[in-house]
N, C-alpha and C positions, 0 to 999 in steps of 0.2 A: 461655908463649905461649898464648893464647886459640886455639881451633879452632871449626871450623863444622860441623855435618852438612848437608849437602843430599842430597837421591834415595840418601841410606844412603850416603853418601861422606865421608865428614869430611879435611877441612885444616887450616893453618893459616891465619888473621886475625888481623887486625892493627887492633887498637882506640887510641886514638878515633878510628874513620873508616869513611865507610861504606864498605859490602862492593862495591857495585855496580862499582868500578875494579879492583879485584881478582884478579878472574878473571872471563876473557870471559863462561863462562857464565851468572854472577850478574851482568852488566850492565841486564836485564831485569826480574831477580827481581824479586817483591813476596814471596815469603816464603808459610807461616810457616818460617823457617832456626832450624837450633837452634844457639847460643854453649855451650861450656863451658870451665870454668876447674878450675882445685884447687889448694888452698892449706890448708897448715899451723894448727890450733889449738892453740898451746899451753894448758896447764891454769892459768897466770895467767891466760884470759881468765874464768874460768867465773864471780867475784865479779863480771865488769863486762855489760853492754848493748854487746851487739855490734848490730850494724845490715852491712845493704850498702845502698851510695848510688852510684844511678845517676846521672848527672852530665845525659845525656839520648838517650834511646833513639827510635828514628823507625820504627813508629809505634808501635803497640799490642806489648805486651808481656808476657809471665806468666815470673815467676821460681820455679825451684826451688831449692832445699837439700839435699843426702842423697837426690832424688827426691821429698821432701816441698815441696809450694806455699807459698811463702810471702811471694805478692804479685803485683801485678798494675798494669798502669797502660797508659792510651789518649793519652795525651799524648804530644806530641813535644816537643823543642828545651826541656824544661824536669826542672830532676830530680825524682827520687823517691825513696822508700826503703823497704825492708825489713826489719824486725826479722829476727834469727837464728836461728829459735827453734828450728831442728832441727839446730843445730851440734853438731860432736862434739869433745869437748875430748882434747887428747893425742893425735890421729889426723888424716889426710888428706879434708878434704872437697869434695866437687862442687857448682860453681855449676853451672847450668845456665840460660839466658835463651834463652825462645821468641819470634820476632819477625818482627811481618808488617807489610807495609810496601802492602799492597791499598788501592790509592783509593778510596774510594765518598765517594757524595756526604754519609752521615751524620760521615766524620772530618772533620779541622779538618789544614792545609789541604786541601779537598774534592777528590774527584774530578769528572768529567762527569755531569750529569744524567743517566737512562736516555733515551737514542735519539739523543744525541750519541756515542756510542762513534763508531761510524762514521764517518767523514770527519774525526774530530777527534785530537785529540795521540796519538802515543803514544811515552810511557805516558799512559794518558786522565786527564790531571791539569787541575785546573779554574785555572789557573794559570800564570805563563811563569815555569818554573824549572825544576830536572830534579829530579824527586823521589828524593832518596837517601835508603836506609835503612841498618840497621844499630845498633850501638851508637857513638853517634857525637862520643860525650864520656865520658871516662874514669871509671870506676867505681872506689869506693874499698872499703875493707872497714874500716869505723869504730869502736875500740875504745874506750868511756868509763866511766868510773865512773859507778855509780847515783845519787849527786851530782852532778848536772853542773846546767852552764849550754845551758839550750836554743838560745835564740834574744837577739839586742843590736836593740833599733830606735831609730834614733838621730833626731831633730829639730831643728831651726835653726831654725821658720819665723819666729819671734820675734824674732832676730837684727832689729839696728839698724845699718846696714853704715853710715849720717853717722855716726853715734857711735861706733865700732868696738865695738858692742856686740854680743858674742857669747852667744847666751841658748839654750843646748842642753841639750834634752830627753832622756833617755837611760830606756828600758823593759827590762829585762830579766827572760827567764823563767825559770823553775829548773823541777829535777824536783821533784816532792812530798818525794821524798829528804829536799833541803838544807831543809826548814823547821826555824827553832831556829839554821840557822848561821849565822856572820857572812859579808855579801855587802860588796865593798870595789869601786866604780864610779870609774875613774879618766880624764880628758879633758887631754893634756899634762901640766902640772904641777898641775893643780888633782885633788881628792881627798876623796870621801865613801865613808860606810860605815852599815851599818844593819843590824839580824838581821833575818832572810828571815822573815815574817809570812805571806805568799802567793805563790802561783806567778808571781804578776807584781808585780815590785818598780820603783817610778819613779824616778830621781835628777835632779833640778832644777840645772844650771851657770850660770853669769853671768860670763859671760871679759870683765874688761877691758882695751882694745887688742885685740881680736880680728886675727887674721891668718885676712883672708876670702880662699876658695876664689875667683882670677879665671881666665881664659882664658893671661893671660901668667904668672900664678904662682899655679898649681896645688898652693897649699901643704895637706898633710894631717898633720892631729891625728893620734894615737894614742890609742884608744877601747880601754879595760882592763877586763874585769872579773873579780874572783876570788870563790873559795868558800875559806871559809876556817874552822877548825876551831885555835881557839886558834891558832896559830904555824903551824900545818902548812896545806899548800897541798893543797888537795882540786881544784880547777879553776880553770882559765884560758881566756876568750875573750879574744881581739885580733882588730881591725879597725881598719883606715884609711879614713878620711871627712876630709870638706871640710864648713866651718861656708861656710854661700852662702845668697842666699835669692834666689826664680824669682817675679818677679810679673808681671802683665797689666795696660798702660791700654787702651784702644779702637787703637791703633797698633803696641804695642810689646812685645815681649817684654825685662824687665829684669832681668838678673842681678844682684844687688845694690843695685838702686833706677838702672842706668845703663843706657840700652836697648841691646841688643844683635842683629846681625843673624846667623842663622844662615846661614852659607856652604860648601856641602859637596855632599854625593852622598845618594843611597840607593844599596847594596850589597849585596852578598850573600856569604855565609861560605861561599866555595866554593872550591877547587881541581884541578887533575887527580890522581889516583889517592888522593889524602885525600877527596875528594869533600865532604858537609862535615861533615868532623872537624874536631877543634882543631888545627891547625897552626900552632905559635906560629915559625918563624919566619917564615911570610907577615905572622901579627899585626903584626910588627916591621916588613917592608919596607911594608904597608901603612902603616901611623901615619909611617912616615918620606915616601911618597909625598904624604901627605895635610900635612903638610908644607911638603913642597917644592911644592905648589902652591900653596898659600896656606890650607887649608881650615879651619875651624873645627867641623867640624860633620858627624854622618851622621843616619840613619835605620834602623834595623837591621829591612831590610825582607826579607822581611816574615814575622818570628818572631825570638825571639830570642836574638841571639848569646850564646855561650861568656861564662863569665867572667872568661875574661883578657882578653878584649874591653875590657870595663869597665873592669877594674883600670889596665888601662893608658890609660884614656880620663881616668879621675880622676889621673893621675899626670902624664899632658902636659898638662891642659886642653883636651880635647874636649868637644863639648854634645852628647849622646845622645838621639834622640828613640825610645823604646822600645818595640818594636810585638808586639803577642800575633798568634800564627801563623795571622791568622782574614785570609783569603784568599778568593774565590772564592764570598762567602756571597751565596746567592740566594734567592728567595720562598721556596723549598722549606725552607729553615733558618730563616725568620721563622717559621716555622707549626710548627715538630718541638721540642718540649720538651727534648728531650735533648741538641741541642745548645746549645740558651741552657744549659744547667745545663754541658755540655762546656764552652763561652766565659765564663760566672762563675770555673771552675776555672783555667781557661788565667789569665785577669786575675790572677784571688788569688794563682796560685804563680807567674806575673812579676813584680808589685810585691812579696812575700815576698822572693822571690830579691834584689833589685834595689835595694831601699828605700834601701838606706844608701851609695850608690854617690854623690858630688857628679855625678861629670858627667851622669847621667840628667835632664834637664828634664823630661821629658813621659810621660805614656804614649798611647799611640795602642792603641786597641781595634781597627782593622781595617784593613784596605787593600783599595779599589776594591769594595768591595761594590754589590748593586744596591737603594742609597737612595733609589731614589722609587719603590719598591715598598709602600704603604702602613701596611702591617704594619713595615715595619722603622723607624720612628718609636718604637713604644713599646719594639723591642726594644733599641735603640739608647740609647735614655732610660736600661733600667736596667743596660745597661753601663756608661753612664756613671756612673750613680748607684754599681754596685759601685767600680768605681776611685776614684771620688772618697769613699766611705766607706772604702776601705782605704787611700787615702793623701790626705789633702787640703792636703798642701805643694804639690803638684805640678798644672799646666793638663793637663787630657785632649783629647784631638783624636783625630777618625776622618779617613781621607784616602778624599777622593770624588774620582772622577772624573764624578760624575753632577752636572750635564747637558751632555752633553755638545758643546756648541752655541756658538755665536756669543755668547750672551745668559745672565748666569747665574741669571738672576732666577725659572727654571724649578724644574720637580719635587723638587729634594732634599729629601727631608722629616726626612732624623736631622741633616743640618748643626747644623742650630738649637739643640740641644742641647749644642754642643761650647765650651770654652774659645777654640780658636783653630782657624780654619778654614784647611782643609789639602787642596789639590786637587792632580792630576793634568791636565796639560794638554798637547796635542801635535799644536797648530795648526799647517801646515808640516811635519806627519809623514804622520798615520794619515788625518787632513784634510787638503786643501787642498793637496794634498801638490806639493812643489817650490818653492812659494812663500812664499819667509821674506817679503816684503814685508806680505804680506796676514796671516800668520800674524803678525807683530809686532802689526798694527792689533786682531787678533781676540783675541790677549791682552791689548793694554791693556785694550781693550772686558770682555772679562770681568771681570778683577779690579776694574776699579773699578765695576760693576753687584756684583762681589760685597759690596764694600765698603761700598757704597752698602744693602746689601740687611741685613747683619749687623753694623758700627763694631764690628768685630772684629780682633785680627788677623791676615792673613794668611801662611800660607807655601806656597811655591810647591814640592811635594816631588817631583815628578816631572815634568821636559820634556825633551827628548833625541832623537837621530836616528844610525841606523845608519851605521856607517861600517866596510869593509873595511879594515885596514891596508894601507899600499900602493896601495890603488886612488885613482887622483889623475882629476879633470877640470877642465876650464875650457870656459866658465864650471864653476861648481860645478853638480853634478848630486849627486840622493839616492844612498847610500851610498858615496859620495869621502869623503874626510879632509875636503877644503875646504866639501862644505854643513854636513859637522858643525860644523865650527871656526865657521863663518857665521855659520849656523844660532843657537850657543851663545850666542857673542855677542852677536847683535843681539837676543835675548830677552831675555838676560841684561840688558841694557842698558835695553830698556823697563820690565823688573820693577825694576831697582836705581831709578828714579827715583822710585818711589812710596812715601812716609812712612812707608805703612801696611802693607806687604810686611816681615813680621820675617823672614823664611827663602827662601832661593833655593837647592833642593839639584837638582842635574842629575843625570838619570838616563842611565848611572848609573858609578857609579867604574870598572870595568871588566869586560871580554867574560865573560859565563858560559854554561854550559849550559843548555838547555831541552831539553822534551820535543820528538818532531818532528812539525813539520808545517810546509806547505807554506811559511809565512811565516818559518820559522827555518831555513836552514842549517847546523843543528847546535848553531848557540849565537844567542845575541843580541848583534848586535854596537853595543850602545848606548854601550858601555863609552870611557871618552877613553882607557884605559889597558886593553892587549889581556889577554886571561886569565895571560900571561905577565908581564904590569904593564910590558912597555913602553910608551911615549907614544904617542898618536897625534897629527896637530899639536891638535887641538882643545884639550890637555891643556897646550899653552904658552899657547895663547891662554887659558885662562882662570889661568894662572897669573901672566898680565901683567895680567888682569883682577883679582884677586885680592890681589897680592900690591902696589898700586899704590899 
């Protein structure tokens, strides 16, 4: 069991989850708390590369070893690792992991500007979500040989899905080790093999009948690679992937050359007393909710989820729209160098993670940032440019809620830049509020000025309205079941008629925490499904809507 010190008190904690449900008086915390662990080295490891691998720690963090540093990391929601190198073979050693979970406005997701403290959330998070920390995805302690296989990135984008032609790219990297040995790269039943020449070796496939990755048969290869030393097996990579290919006309998003519409939620990896850790049996009653409604599709808003998230996304046939944890970015982060180089990092080790996943379509670099702040144009440019150099199978998109107005044809100035345009809208909420009539008109009106403004296409990734469980009115009034349910539907309905609308995800799957202030009661109740994942009715109604 893992323990914590706080104010020179140490307990026990329970990983992967954050600390903050735990005990009442870590409900508040921001840290720095200190984790420790200890665990066994045998004297078999001492010929291999040990590492510890964080899976992902919220926020900023410094590891030790024996009391020796041996590493360090600002990131959240994304892993890391540490070489061993002050391991003791044959005896009992201490992890130790120091962790502070302090908002300010230089991390990623931000805190409150300075002179918002006052009157604004707390915990003063730049944000509506509850900020948890902790270690909040399990850590392993990774034993391999000095021959190994580093990293597999796998590619399709050549794939011919009329011809069932499967034409898969396969990169794999080695230590400096294995140069001199035989590398054997295997895709199903097809089979090459070559001596390792350099630390990146390529193997070329050509599958014909290909058996392509769809939405209803979510079939995956098995991706092999060995090292290999005459007859004897030095190492082994496996992964599962899907042969699919993701493209763009001016309307459509097509998986496989057939356009497809994305129909789902944005959501959040939360729950009580796991706070958000991995909790795989929620994963499970999730994907089976999402399901039973009819849904095809999320947003993993806004950072990015677990990797059983995925695994099991690629395995039912879910479309992932994947979003790096860049939240709350304002003038103040156009102008600070260190965080564009923070948001380069965040991107690189998402698509890193994530590359070889089918279900992921997209990556989205931000959510609700303020893009008609004039500077954020070029900074926006070369996020986009980084994503699209580290992966250019995939459309990138940022999700604007800027402008926020009747008319869309105003100030955004990083849109312009993006594969597919991806707003926030919630005419009959935050506007206009009570009136789904008017808010229907003022979302056609927008989308097709947007439309009109980019022959791109759009998705619609966040519209929604509060609703209490149990609180019923009539007529419908804001936060009854019934203006949600209304509400849902009659947008829903104006968005479903337009060609050029690839995505309608509603905000959002169900109730989470936020920080407080005046406008949340504890949680945000957008959710069709309560933090408990019961239904609320809006949840049948888009289930009839949906599943039709």
């Amino acid at each position: 069991m893992w323990k914590i010190k706080y104010h020179g008190k140490e307990r026990p904690i329970a990983i992967s989850a954050s600390w903050n449900d735990q005990y009442e008086d870590l409900f508040f915390e921001e840290g720095p708390l200190e984790y420790s662990y200890y665990f066994d080295a045998p004297d078999a490891w001492k010929d291999k590369n040990v590492r510890l691998y964080f899976g992902a720690v919220n926020t900023k963090s410094k590891v030790y070893l024996n009391g020796e540093p041996i590493g360090s990391n600002g990131i959240g929601y994304l892993p890391f690792e540490c070489v061993a190198k002050s391991l003791k073979y044959g005896a009992t050693n201490e992890i130790r992991v120091e962790v502070e979970n302090k908002l300010s406005r230089d991390g990623l997701p931000s805190g409150r500007m300075p002179g918002f403290e006052r009157g604004g959330n707390f915990p003063p998070a730049n944000f509506d979500f509850f900020p948890y920390g902790g270690i909040i995805r399990m850590p392993y302690i990774e034993v391999r040989s000095k021959e190994a296989i580093l990293d597999v990135n796998v590619k399709c984008n050549k794939s011919v899905p009329s011809k069932k032609s499967g034409v898969v790219d396969i990169e794999v990297e080695t230590t400096q080790e294995c140069m001199g040995k035989d590398i054997e790269v295997s895709i199903g039943d097809l089979k090459s093999a070559k001596k390792i020449t350099s630390s990146s070796e390529n193997f070329h496939f050509e599958i014909k009948n290909a058996h392509f990755w769809e939405l209803e048969d979510p079939y995956l290869y098995e991706v092999k690679a060995r090292i290999l030393s005459g007859d004897k097996l030095i190492d082994e990579y496996k992964i599962k992937t899907g042969i699919r290919v993701i493209t763009l006309d001016d309307k459509h998003l097509l998986l496989n050359d057939k356009p497809v519409k994305l129909l789902g939620f944005g959501k959040h990896e939360e729950f009580p007393v796991e706070g958000q850790g991995t909790f795989k049996p929620l994963i499970i009653k999730d994907y089976d909710l999402l399901k039973w409604i009819g849904a095809n599709s999320f947003r993993t808003s806004h950072y990015p989820y677990s990797e059983e998230w995925l695994d099991m996304a690629d395995e039912l046939g879910f479309l992932v729209i994947d979003e790096a944890p860049h939240v709350g970015l304002e003038k103040y982060h156009y102008e600070n160098a260190e965080t564009f180089n923070l948001c380069v990092d965040d991107i690189q080790n998402l698509i890193d993670r994530d590359k070889n996943h089918p279900s992921v379509i997209m990556w989205s670099v931000a959510n609700e940032p303020d893009s008609a702040y004039p500077k954020s144009d070029e900074f926006f440019k070369k996020l986009y440019d980084t994503a699209k150099s580290c992966d250019p199978t995939r459309p990138v998109t940022m999700v604007s809620c800027v402008p926020f107005c009747e008319k869309s044809g105003g100030p955004d100035v990083a849109m312009k830049h993006f594969d597919v345009i991806s707003v926030n809208r919630y005419y009959g909420w935050y506007n206009h509020q009570g009136k789904i009539d008017e808010a229907e008109q003022l979302l056609s009106d927008d989308l097709d000025e947007l439309y009109k403004k980019y022959r791109r296409p759009i998705i619609l990734t966040e519209f929604g309205a509060d609703a209490i469980a149990g609180f019923h009115s009539n007529p419908a009034q804001m936060f009854s079941e019934e203006y949600q349910s209304e509400y849902i539907e009659k947008l829903f309905e104006v968005t479903d008629k337009k060609d050029f609308v690839a995505g309608i995800h509603v905000w959002a799957f169900a109730d989470f925490k936020t920080a407080q202030n005046v406008h949340r009661p504890l949680f945000n109740y957008k959710g069709v499904f309560t933090r408990a994942r019961d239904p609320k009715m809006a949840a049948h109604t888009l289930k009839k809507l949906w599943r039709r």
